[in-house]
C-alpha positions in Angstrom: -13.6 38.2 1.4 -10.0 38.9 2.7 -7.0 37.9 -0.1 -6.7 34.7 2.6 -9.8 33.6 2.1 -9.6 34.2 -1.8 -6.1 32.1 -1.9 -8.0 28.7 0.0 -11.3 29.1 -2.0 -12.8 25.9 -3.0 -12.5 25.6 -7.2 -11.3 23.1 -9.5 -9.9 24.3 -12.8 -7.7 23.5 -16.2 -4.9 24.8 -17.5 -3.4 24.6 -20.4 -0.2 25.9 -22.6 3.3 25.1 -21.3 3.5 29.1 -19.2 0.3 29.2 -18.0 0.8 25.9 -16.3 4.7 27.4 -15.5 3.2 31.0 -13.7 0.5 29.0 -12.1 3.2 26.8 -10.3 5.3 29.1 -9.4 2.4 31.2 -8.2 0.7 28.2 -5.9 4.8 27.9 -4.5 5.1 31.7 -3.4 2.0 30.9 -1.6 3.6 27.8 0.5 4.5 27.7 4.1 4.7 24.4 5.3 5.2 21.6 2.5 5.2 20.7 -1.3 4.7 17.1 -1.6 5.6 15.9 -5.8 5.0 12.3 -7.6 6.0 11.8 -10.7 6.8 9.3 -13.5 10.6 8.7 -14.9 10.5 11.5 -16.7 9.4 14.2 -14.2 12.6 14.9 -12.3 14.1 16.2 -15.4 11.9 19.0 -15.1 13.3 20.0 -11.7 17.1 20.7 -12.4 17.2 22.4 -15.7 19.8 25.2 -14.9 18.1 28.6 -15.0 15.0 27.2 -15.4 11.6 29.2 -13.6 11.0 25.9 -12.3 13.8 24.7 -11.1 14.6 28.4 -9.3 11.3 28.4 -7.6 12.0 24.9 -6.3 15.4 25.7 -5.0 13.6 28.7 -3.3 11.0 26.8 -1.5 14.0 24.5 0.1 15.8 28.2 1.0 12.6 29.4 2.5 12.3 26.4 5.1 9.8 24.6 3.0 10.0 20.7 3.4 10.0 18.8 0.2 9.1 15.3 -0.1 9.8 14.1 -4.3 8.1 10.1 -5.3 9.6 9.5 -8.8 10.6 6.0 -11.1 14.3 6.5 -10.8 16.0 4.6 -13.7 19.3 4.3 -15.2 18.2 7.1 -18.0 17.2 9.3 -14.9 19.6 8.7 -12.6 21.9 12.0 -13.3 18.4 14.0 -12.6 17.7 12.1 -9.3 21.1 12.8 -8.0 21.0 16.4 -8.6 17.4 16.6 -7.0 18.3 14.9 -4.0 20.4 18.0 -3.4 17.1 20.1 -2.9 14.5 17.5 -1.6 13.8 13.9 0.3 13.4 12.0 -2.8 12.4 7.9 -3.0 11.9 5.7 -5.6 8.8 3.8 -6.5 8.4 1.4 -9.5 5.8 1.8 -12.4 4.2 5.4 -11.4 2.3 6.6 -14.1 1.2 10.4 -14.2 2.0 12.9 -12.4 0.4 14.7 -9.0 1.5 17.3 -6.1 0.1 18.8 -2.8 0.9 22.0 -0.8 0.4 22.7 2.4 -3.1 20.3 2.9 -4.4 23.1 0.5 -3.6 22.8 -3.3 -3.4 19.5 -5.9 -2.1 19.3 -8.9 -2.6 16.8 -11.6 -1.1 16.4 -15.1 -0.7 13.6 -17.5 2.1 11.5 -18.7 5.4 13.8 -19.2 8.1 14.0 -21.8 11.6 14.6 -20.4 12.1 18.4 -19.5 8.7 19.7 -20.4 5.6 20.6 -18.6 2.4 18.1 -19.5 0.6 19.8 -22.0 -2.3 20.8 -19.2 -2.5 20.6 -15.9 -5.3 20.4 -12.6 -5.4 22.4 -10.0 -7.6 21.7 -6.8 -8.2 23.2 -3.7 -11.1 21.3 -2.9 -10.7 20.1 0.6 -12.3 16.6 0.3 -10.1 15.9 -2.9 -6.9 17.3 -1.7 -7.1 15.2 1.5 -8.1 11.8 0.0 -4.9 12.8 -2.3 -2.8 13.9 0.7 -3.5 9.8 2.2 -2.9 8.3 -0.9 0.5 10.1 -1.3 1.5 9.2 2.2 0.8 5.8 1.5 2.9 6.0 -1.7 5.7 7.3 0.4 5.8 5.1 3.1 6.0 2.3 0.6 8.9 4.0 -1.6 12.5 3.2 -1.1 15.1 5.7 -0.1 16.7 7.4 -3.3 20.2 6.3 -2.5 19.4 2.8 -1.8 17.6 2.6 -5.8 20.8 4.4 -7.0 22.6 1.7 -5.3 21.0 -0.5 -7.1 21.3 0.7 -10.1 24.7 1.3 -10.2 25.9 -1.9 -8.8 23.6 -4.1 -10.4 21.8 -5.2 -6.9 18.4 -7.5 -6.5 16.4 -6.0 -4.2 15.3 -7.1 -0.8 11.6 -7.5 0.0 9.0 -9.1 1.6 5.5 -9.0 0.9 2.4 -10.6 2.4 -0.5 -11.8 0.2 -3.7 -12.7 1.6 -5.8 -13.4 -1.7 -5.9 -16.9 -2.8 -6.3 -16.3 -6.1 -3.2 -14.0 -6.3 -0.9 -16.3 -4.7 -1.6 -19.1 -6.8 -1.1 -16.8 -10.0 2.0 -15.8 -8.6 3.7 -19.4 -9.2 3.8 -19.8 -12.3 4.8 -16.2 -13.3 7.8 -16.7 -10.8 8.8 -20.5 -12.3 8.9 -19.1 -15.6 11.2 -16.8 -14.2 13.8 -19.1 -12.7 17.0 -19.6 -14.8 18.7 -22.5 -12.5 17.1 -24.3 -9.7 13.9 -24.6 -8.4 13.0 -25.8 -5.0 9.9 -26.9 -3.6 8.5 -28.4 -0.7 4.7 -29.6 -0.6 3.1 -30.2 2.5 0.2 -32.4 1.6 -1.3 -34.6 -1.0 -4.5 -32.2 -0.8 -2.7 -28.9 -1.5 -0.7 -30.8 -4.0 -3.7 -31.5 -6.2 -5.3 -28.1 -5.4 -1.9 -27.0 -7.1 -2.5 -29.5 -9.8 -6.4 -28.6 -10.6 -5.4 -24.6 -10.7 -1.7 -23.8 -11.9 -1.3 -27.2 -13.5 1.8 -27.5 -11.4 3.2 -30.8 -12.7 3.3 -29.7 -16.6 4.6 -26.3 -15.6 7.7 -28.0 -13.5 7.8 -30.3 -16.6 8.6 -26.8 -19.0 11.2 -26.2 -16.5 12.9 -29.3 -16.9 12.7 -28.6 -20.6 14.7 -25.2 -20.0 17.3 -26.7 -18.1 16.2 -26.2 -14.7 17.3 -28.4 -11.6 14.4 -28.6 -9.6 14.6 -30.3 -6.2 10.9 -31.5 -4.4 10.5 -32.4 -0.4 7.4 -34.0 0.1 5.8 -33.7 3.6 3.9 -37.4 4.3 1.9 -37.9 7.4 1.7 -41.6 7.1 4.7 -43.2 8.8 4.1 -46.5 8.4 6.4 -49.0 6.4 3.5 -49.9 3.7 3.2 -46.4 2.6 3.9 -45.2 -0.5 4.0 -41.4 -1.6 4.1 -42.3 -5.1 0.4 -43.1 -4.8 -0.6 -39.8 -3.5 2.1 -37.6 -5.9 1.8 -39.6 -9.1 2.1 -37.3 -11.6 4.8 -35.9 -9.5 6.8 -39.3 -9.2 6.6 -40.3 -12.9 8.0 -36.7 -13.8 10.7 -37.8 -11.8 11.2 -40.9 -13.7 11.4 -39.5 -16.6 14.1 -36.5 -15.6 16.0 -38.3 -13.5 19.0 -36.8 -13.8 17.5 -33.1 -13.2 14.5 -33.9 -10.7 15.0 -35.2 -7.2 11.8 -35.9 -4.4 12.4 -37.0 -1.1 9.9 -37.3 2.1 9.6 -35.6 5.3 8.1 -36.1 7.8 8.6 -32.9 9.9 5.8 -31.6 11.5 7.1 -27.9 10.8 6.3 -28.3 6.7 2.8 -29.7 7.6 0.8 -26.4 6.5 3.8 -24.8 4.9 4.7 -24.9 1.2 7.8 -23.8 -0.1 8.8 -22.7 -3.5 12.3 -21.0 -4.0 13.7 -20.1 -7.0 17.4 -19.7 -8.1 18.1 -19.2 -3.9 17.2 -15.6 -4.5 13.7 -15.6 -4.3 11.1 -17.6 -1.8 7.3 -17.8 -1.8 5.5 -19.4 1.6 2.2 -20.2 1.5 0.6 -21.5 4.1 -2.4 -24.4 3.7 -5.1 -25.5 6.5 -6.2 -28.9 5.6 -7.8 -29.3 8.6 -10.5 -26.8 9.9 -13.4 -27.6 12.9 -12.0 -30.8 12.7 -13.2 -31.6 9.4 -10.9 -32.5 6.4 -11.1 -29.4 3.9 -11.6 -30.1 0.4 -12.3 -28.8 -2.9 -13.5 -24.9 -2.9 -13.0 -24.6 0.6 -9.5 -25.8 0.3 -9.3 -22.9 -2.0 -10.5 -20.9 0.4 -8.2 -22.4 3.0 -5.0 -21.5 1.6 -3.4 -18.9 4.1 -1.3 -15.8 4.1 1.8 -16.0 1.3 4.8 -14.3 2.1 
């Protein structure tokens, strides 16, 4: 077996003690010669710009040698002085809640540790080179970095106290109806809604309890604002028969709860909720399907993509 061979052998091992896990690093580096891909938690970046340091050398080195380095780590405002100076050596991006810590070299060789304190090495380490594992890794890390954020725009962030920007699509029922509540408990001002039918409307009742939880808001101090989309357009017809619970929370917070009725056909599947003008959550709702009137679990099921 030639020393090539021997270097991309298939093996799984554990090692452990702060410089074993240090001289195997900087061993699997001085074997690089395309990329080192790195994720870590808040406190792994620390590691990586400790002046003098055998790991911080080796990771300038790889940069000097032509290496490309690609860095995923939690960058906070108790990290931020670390993320700045790694930035100088690699393409590093910001992704929230990562817990432990993993790396990839060259489609070859994973690493694996635990949780991290600031400036030391986990207290063992993995260390793959089994292909199967190292390219499921290699995926899941490229997912991870295509949903990161640039380094500069979290620092941004950070340092001028910015909201960030997203937009996310939900497709799970479930999910999108235990997102509401968790983002009306949030809201510190105003609340706006719009509703699109009376059948949504109660499927909102039945699951979130949507009423009462408006009604806590109103208790907070919230100013919450209601469109109701009606179908019927005929003088007799009376929304307060179809929202009830909705109307007589209304008359009894009249002073912070306004409803009013559209009639556009634009909010006839949509429903709105907005909170403080900063954030907005549109779910979309098929009442009609095959010509049939959708009801019950099916109008579960019939609630569409949330965005």
């Amino acid at each position: 077996m030639t020393k090539e061979d021997n270097l991309h052998e298939e093996k799984t091992e554990v090692i452990y003690g702060a410089e074993n896990i240090i001289n195997a690093t900087l061993e699997q580096w001085s074997n690089l010669k395309q990329f080192a891909d790195i994720c870590t938690d808040s406190n792994g970046p620390s590691m990586f710009v400790i002046p003098g340091h055998p790991v911080t050398v080796a990771y300038r080195q790889l940069k000097d040698r032509g290496i490309k380095l690609r860095f995923i780590a939690e960058i906070n405002k108790d990290n931020i002085q670390y993320c700045k100076e790694l930035m100088k050596i690699c393409e590093l991006r910001h992704l929230d809640e990562i817990k432990g810590n993993f790396g990839l070299g060259d489609g070859v060789y994973y690493r694996a540790s635990a949780k991290t304190t600031e400036s030391s090495p986990p207290p063992l380490l993995i260390s793959s080179t089994l292909r199967a594992l190292v390219e499921q890794q290699q995926y899941f890390f490229d997912m991870l970095w295509r949903k990161a954020i640039p380094a500069k725009k979290r620092i941004k962030e950070i340092e001028e106290g910015l909201k960030r920007e997203f937009i996310e699509t939900i497709q799970d029922p479930r999910e999108t109806l235990d997102l509401i509540p968790k983002l009306l408990s949030s809201s510190t001002e105003e609340i706006q809604l719009i509703i699109s039918n009376k059948e949504t409307y109660q499927l909102f009742e039945n699951e979130i309890k949507l009423t009462s939880l408006l009604r806590e808001q109103l208790r907070e101090g919230n100013h919450i604002q209601v469109l109701i989309h009606g179908e019927k357009n005929t003088e007799d017809y009376n929304p307060e028969d179809e929202f009830e619970n909705l109307y007589q929370l209304q008359r009894d917070n009249p002073s912070q709860l306004e409803t009013q009725r559209i009639t556009s056909v634009v909010y006839d599947r949509l429903n709105v909720f907005i909170y403080d003008r900063e954030t907005i959550v549109i779910i979309e709702s098929n009442k009609i399907a095959n010509n049939k009137l959708v009801t019950g679990e099916d109008l579960f099921d019939s609630l569409g993509l949330a965005t």
